[in-house]
N, C-alpha and C positions, 0 to 999 in steps of 0.2 A: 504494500500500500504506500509504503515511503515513495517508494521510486514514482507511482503515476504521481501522487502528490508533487514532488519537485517539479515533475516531466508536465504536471497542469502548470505549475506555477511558474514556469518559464516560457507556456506558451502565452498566457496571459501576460508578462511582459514582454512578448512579442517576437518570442523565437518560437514560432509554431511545429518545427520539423527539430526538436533538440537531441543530441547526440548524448550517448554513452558521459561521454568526456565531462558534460554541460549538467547533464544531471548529478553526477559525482559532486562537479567542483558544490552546489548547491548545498547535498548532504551533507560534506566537508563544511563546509561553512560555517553548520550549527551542531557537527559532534557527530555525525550520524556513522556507523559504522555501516562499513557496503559491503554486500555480496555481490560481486563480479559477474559471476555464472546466473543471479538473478534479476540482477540488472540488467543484462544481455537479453534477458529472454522477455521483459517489456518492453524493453529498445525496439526489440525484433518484433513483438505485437502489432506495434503502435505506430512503425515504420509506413511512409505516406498515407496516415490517414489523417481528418481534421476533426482539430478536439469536439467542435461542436457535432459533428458526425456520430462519436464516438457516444459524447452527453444523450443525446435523444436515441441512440441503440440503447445504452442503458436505463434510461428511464422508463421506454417500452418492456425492457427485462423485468425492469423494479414493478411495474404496472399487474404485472401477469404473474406473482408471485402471493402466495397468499400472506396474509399480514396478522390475522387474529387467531385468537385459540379457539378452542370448541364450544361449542355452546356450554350455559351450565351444566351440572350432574342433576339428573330429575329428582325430584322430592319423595322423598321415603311415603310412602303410602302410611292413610289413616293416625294412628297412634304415636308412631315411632314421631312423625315431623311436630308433632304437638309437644312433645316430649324434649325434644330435640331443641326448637326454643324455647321451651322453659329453660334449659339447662344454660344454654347462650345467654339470655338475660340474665341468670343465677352470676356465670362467671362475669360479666360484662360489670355486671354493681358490686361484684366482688372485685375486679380491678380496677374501678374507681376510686372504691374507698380506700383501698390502697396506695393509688397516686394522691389522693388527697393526703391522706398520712406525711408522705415523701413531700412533697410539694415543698415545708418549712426546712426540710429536713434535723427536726429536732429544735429549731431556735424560733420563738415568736421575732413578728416585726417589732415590738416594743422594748426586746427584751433588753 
């Protein structure tokens, strides 16, 4: 991700076609330790194409990918989900009253 990062950030200052060499000197710059053999192989990716080309294939990528998790888990039939929040509101006033405890923790404002 390092490497198109630079290899975006030099074509935005206006070296749209950058080399090996160009992307390096960048990482260099700010500490970045390079792999060679992995830098070579976005170089060679990204070889004649234009970044905004590249921006809108990936956004169609991004687009057709799914993004959310599953629906909820269904609800325990009858008894059990009755039961079930009882017990949620039992802990829930149980952990309030507890942050309320903590809140001072031991000292009044006055004291």
């Amino acid at each position: 991700m390092r490497y198109v990062a630079a290899y975006l950030l030099l074509a935005l200052g206006g070296k749209p076609n950058a080399s090996a060499a160009d992307v390096k000197k960048v990482l260099q710059s700010v500490g970045v330790e390079i792999d060679d053999e992995k830098l070579g192989i976005v170089i060679k990716e990204l070889e004649g194409k234009k970044v905004k080309d590249l921006i809108e294939e990936g956004k169609s990528k991004l687009a057709s990918m799914p993004a959310g998790g599953g629906g909820a888990a269904p609800a325990a039939g009858g008894g059990a989900a009755a039961g079930g929040a009882a017990e949620e509101k039992v802990e829930a006033k149980k952990e309030e009253s507890e942050e309320e405890s903590d809140d001072d923790m031991g000292f009044g404002l006055f004291d």
